[in-house]
KOLRO-199858 format. One record per residue (C-alpha): residue in one letter; x, y, z. Coordinates in steps of 0.02 Angstrom, whole numbers, m for minus. Layout:
// residues N
residu = A&x = X&y = Y&z = Z
...
//
This chain:
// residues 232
residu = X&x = 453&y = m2113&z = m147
residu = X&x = 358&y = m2012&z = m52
residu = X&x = 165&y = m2056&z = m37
residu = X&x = 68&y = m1903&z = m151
residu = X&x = m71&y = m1889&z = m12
residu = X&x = 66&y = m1842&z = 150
residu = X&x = 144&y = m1732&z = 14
residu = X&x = 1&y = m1636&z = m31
residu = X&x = m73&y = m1644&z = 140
residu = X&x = 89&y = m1592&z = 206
residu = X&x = 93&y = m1452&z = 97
residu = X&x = m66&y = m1376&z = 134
residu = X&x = m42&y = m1386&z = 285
residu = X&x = 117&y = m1273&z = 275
residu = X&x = m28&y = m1161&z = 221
residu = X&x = m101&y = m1154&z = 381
residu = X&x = m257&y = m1266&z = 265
residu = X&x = m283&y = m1440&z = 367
residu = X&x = m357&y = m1533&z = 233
residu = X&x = m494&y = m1650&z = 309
residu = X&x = m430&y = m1839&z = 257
residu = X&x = m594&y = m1873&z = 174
residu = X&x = m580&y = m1732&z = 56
residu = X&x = m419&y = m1766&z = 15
residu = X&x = m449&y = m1965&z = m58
residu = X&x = m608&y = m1887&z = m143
residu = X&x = m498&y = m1776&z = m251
residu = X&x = m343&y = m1887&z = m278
residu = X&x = m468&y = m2012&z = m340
residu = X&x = m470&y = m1894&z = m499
residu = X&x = m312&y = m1847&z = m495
residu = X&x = m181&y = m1937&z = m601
residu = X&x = m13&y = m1916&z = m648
residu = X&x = m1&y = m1748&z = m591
residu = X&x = 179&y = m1653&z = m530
residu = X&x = 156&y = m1594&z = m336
residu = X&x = 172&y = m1431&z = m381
residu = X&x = 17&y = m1419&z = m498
residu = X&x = m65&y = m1550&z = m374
residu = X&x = m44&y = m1411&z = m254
residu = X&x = m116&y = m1273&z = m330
residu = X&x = m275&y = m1365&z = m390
residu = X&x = m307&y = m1428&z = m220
residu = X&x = m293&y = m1256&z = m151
residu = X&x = m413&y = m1166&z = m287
residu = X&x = m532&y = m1304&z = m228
residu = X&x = m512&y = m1272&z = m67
residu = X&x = m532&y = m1092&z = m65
residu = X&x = m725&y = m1103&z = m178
residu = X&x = m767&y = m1236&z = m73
residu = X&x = m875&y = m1232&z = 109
residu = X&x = m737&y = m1256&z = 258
residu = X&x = m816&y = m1370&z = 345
residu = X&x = m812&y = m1495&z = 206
residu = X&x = m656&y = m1477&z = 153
residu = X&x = m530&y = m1452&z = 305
residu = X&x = m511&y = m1544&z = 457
residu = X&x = m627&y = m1484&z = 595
residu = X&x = m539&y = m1609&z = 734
residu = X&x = m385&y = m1492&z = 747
residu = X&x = m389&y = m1361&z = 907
residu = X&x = m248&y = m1261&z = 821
residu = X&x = m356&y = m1223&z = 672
residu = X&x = m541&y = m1197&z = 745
residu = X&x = m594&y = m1066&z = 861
residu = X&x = m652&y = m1081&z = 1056
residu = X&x = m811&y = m1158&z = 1050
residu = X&x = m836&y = m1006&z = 1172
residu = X&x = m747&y = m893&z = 1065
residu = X&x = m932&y = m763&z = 1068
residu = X&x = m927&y = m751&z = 1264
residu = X&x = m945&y = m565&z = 1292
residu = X&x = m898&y = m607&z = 1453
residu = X&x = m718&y = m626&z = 1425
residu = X&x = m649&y = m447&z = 1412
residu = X&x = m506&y = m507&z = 1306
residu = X&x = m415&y = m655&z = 1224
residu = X&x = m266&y = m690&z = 1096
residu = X&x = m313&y = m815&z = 957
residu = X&x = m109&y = m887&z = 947
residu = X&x = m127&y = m1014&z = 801
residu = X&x = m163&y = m999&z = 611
residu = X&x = m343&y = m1005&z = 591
residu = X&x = m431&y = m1028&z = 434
residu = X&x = m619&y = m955&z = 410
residu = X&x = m751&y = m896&z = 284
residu = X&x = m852&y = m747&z = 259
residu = X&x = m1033&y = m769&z = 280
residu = X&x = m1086&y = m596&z = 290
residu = X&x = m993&y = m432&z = 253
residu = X&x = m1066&y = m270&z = 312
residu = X&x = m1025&y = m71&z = 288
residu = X&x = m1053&y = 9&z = 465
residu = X&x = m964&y = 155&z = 416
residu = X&x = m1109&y = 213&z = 295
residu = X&x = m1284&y = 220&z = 342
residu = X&x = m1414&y = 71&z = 283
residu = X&x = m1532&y = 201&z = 197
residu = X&x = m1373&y = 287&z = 107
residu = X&x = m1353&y = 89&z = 58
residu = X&x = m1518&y = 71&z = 3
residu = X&x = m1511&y = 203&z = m99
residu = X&x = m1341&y = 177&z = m178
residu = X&x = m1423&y = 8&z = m247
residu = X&x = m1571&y = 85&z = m308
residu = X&x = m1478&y = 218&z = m406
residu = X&x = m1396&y = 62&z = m502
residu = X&x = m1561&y = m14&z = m505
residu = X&x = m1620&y = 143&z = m611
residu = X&x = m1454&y = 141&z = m720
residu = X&x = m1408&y = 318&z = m636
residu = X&x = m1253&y = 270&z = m558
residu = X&x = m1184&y = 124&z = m663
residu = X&x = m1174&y = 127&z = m861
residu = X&x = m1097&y = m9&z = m952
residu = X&x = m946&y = m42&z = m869
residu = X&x = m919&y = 152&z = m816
residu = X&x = m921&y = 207&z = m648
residu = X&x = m1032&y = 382&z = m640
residu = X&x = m942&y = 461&z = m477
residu = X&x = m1071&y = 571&z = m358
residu = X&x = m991&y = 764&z = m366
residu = X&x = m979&y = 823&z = m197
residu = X&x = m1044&y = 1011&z = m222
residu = X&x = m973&y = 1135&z = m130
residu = X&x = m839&y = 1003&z = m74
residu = X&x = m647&y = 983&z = m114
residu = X&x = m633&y = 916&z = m276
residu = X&x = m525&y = 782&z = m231
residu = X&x = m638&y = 713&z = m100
residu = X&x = m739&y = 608&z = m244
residu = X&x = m911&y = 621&z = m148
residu = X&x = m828&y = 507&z = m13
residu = X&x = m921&y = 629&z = 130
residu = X&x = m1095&y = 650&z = 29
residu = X&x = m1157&y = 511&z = 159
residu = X&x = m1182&y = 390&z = m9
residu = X&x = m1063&y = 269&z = m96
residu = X&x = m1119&y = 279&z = m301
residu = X&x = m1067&y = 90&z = m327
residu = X&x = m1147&y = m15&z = m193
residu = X&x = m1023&y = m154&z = m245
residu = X&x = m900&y = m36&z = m175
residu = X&x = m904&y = 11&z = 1
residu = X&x = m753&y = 118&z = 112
residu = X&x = m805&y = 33&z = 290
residu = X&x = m771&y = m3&z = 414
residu = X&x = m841&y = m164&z = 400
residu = X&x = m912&y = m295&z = 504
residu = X&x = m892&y = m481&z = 449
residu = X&x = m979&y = m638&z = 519
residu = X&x = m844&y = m765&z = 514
residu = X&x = m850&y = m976&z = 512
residu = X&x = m693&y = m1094&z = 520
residu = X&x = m698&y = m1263&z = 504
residu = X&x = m798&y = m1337&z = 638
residu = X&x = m950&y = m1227&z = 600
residu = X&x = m913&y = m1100&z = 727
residu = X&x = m972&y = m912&z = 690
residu = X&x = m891&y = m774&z = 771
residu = X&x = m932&y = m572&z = 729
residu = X&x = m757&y = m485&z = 628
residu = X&x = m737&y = m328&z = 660
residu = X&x = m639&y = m217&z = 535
residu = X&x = m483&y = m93&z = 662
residu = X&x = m403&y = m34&z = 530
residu = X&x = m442&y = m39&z = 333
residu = X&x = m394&y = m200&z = 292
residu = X&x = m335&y = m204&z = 95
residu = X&x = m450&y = m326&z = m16
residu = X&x = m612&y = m309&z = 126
residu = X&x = m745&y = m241&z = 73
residu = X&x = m917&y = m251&z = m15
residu = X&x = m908&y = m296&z = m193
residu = X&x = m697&y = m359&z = m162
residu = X&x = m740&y = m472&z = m28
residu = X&x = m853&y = m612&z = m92
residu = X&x = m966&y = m716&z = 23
residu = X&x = m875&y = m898&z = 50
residu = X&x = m703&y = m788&z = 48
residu = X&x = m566&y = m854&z = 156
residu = X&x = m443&y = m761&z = 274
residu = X&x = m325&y = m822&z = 384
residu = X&x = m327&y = m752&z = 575
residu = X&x = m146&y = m746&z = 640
residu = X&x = m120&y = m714&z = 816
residu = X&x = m304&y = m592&z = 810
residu = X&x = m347&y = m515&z = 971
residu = X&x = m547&y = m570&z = 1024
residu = X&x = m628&y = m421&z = 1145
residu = X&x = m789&y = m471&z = 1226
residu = X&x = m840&y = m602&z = 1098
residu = X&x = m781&y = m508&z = 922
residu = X&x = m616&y = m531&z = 823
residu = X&x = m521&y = m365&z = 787
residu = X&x = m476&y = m378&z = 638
residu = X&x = m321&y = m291&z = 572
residu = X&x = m203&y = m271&z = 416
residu = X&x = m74&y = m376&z = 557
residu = X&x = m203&y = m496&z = 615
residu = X&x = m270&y = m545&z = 447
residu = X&x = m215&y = m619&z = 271
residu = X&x = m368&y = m647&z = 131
residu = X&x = m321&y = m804&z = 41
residu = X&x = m472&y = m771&z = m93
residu = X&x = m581&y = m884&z = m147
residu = X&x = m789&y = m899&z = m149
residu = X&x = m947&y = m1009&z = m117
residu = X&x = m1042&y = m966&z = m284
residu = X&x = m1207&y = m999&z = m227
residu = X&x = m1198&y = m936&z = m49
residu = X&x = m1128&y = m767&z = m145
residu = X&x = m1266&y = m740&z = m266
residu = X&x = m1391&y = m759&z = m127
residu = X&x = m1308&y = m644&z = m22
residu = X&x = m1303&y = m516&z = m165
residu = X&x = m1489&y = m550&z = m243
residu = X&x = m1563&y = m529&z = m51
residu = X&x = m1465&y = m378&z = m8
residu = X&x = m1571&y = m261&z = m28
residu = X&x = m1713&y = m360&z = 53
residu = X&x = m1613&y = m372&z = 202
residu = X&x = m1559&y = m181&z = 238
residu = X&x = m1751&y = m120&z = 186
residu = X&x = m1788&y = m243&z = 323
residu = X&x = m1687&y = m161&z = 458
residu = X&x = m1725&y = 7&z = 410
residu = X&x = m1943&y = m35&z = 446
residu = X&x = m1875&y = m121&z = 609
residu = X&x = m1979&y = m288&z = 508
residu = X&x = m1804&y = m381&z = 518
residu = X&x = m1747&y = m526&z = 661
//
């Protein structure tokens, strides 16, 4: 009978998830009795709300990035392998920061957001159908069109700068939590940033709870910051 570790370990893997070994024993130490299947799935939800470089193996060159992977130096670069990562930052660079500002402040003043109804901005003078998309300001700063910029850490605890080709289904502000995983397949790098493309990319979901609170609560700190030039 086949040992439940290599089977579950075997099975993530087939995910393109190296679970780290250590990990692993920690959670089939409170596991018990437990079909493979199910054994699976819980180990994977775990995975995906947990911080990478805990839970994965960060030993693995087909599953980390180059350590030199930010070289702006090197024009261009193919990532071939299956590489796991997590969000740690998610920006709009498609709408300005003072349109962002202001889209959270509306919410702020309940002008934009009321109960769980959506107000949308009427684009006067515009087509009807366009929504407001071209007033300059998303309504619903949990909702953002991009493109988007992502900063992006696998396993090992390397960060590497995402950069959103093509809208990308499931990417965005307020879909795309902080701690979210995707899975790079095959991603072309250009001078030290991953293009990131519907091809290139599959979101596995997932979160880090605390890291995305932060990220949210701060938010608006953080663009006020770069719009006074008082930010790093």
């Amino acid at each position: 009978m086949a040992n439940p570790k290599d089977q579950l370990s075997a099975q993530l893997q087939s995910k393109s998830l190296p679970v780290s070994s250590t990990w692993l024993n920690n959670f089939l130490a409170h596991q018990r009795n437990i079909p493979i299947t199910a054994l699976t799935q819980t180990a994977l939800f775990r995975i995906l709300n947990s911080d990478l470089r805990e839970s994965l193996n960060s030993r693995n060159p087909n599953s980390i990035l180059p350590v030199d992977i930010f070289d702006p130096n090197v024009q261009e670069r193919r990532l071939t392998d299956s590489i796991p990562v997590q969000v740690l930052d998610i920006e709009d660079i498609g709408t300005s920061i003072w349109s962002q500002v202001e889209a959270i402040e509306r919410v702020e003043r309940g002008e934009a957001v009321r109960g769980r109804e959506i107000v949308r901005t009427v684009n006067v003078g515009g087509d009807e159908g366009d929504g407001g998309a071209n007033s300059g300001a998303n309504p619903n700063p949990n909702e953002s069109n991009g493109p988007h910029r992502l900063i992006l850490q696998d396993a090992k605890g390397t960060k590497v700068v995402g950069i959103e080709m093509t809208g990308i289904n499931g990417i965005g502000i307020g879909k795309l939590p902080i701690g979210g995983k995707l899975l790079l397949r095959n991603a072309t790098v250009a001078r030290g940033m991953v293009l990131l493309t519907p091809e290139s990319v599959s979101l596995l979901g997932g979160k880090i709870e605390a890291m995305d609170q932060a990220w949210k609560t701060d938010r608006k700190a953080r663009l006020l910051e770069r719009v006074t030039g008082t930010g790093s």
